[in-house]
N, C-alpha and C positions, 0 to 999 in steps of 0.2 A: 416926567409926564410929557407926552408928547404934545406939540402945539400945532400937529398938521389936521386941520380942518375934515371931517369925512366925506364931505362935498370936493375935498383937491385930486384932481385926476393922481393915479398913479404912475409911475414910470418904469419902464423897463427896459433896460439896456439892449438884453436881447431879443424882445422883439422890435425894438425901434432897430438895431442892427440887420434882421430877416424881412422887416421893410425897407431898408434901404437897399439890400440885396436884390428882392424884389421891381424896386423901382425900375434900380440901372438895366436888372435884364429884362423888362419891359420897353424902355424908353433908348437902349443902345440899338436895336434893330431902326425903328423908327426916324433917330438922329443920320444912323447910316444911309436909311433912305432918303430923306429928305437932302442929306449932303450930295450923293450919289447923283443923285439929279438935278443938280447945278455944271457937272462936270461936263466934258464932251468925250468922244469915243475915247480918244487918244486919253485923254486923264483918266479915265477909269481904271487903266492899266499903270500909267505912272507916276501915280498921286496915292499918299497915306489916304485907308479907306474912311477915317474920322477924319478927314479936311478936306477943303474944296482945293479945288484946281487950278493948274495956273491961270484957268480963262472961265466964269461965269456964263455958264451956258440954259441955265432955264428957261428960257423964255422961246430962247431955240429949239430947247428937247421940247418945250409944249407946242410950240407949232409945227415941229417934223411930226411928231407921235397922233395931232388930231388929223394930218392930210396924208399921212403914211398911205399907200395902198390904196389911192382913193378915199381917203377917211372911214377905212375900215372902224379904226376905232371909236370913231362917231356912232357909226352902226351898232357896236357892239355894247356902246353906253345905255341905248335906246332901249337895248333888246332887256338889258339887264333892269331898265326903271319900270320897263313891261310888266317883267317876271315881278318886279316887286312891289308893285301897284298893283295890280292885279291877284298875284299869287299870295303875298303877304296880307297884302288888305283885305283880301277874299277870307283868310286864314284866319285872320284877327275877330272878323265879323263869323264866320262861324262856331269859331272857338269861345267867341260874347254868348252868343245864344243859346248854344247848348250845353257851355256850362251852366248859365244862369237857369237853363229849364231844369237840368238834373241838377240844381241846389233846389231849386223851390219848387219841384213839381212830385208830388211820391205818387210812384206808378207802381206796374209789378215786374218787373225783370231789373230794376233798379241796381241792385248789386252786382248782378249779373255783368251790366253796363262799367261798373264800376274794377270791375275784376279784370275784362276784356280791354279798359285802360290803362291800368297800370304795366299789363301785357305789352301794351301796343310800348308806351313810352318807353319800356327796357330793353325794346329790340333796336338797335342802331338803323339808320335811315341805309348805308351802305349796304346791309343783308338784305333790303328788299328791292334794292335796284333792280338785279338781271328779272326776278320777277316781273316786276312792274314794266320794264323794258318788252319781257317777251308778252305781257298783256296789249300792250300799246303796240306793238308791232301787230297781232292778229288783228287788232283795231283798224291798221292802217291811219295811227296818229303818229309813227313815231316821223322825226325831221319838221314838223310842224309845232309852232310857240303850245300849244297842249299838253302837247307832251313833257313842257315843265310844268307849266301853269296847273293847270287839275293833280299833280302829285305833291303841289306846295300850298294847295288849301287845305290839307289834310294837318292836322299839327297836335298831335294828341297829347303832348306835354304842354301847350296852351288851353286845349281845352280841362286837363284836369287843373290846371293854374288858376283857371275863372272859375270850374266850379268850387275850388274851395276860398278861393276870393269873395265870389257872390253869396257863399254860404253865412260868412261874417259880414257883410260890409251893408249887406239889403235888410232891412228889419222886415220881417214877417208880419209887423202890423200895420207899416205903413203900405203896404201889397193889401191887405185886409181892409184900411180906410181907402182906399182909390176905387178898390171893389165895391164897395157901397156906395160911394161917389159917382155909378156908373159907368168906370171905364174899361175902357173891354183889356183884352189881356194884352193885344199887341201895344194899343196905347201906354201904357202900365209900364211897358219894357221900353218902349223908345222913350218917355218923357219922365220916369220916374228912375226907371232902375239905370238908364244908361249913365245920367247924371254920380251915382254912387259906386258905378262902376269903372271911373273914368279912368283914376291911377292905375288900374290892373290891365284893362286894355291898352293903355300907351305901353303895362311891361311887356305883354305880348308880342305885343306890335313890335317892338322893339327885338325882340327875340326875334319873332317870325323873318324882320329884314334883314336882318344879321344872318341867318339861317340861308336865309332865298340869293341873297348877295353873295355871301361866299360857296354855294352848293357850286359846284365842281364836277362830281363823279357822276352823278344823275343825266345833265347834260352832254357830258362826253361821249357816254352810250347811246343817248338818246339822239341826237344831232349830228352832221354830218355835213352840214350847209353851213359855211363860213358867215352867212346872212344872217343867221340863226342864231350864232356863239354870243352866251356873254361874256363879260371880261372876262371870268377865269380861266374861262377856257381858250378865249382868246389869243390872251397875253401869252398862256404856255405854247400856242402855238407860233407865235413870234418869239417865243425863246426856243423850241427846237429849230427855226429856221435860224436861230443863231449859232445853232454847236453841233446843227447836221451835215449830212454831207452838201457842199457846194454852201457852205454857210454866209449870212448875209450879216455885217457889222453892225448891228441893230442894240447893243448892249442898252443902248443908250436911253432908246422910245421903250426898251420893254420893263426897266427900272423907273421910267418918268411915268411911263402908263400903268405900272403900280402905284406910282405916290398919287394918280388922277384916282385911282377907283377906290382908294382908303379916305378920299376928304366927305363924300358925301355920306356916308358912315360916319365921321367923325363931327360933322356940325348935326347931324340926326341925335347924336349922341347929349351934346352939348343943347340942341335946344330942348331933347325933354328929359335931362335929368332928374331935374328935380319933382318930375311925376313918375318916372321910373324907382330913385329911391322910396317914396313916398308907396309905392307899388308892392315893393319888396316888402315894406317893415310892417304892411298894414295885419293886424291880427295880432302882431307880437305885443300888445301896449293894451290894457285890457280898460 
């Protein structure tokens, strides 16, 4: 007769061995970069790539890499909190809204809406660049903050996230008792449903800056003004002035100005966990 309780987790060897698999080739690139940017030019070359170097150099790579070039990189920090203030939170807030109206609002092309989404979400963001690219150009926006900005409030995998978020999470009667109560609908949304919508909009959001932070390919067509670049674009450009011709020994600012543009990601991350997990699970628990 077995004495293991049906409450005791169970154990399994090999998936605890495909997560620690997992971990290390998560956390090995990471450890590399963080080691990496303590070294100096000269160590990166003659020093094992898991250990620092003969001479602790952080503090140095942080102050070459923020006055580099006139503090390029400063510029390029700014442009990046722009795009994602703006473009994210732009994104966040309309992906709230129109999800929440297509959960609770039935009209007639409703399905329609609904078909034309799941569309949009299965087409990769890279297949509509040069499009959007040659729109923007007849615009005469491209090289201008626009030309990121208005293609990163568009997020049709956050918008179908909130409306099946808001589909479960807003009771249909408590929209009904506010309606009698006299409140008009916009009221309704910003003092009642945003409240129940919170954990889904931080995953969004969450999504949406990750998205806007790391996008890459969008801005490199689009922009063309070093004034303009954010860090990804940036940084790759500091790394071909490393390995092109008349190359400049920069290994150093463009590894340390990677571990700079992975931290503010990473305390985003850590301050709203625990509404992003809370985000994910909601509907599965009935």
């Amino acid at each position: 007769m077995s004495t293991t309780s049906p409450l005791t987790p169970r154990r399994s060897p090999l998936l605890t061995g495909l997560m620690v698999l997992y971990l290390v080739y998560t956390l090995v690139p990471l450890i590399w970069l963080l080691l990496s940017a303590t070294k100096s030019q000269e160590d990166l070359f003659s020093s094992p790539g898991l250990w620092f170097g003969a001479e602790f150099s952080l503090f140095s790579n942080i102050r070459d890499t923020l006055t580099y070039d006139n503090g390029i990189f400063v510029r390029w920090l700014g442009n990046t909190l722009l795009y994602v203030v703006v473009g994210a939170g732009g994104a966040t807030l309309l992906a709230t809204a129109a999800g929440y109206g297509l959960a609770k609002y039935k009209f007639y092309g409703r399905r329609a809406v609904f078909a034309v989404l799941l569309g949009a979400v299965a087409i990769p963001g890279t297949a509509l660049a040069v499009p959007t690219f040659l729109m923007f150009s007849n615009l005469g926006l491209t090289n201008t903050i626009w030309a990121i900005i208005i293609p990163s409030l568009i997020s049709p995998f956050g918008l179908y996230l909130m409306w099946v978020y808001a589909a479960e999470s807003v009771p249909a009667e408590l929209l009904e008792a506010a309606r009698i109560d006299g409140a008009s609908e916009v009221r309704i949304f910003f003092t009642v449903a945003l409240r129940l919508l919170a954990p889904g909009i931080v995953t969004v959001l969450l999504f949406a800056v990750v998205s806007t932070w790391n996008n890459y390919f969008l801005p490199l067509i689009m922009l063309s003004k070093p004034n303009l670049y954010p860090l990804t674009v940036g940084l790759t450009q500091w790394s071909n002035q490393a390995t092109g011709v008349g190359a400049r020994p920069i290994y150093n600012l463009v590894i340390t100005g990677s571990l700079l543009t992975i931290v503010p990601l990473v305390i985003a991350f850590l301050l709203l966990q625990r509404f992003w997990q809370s985000g994910l699970t909601a509907g599965s628990v009935k």
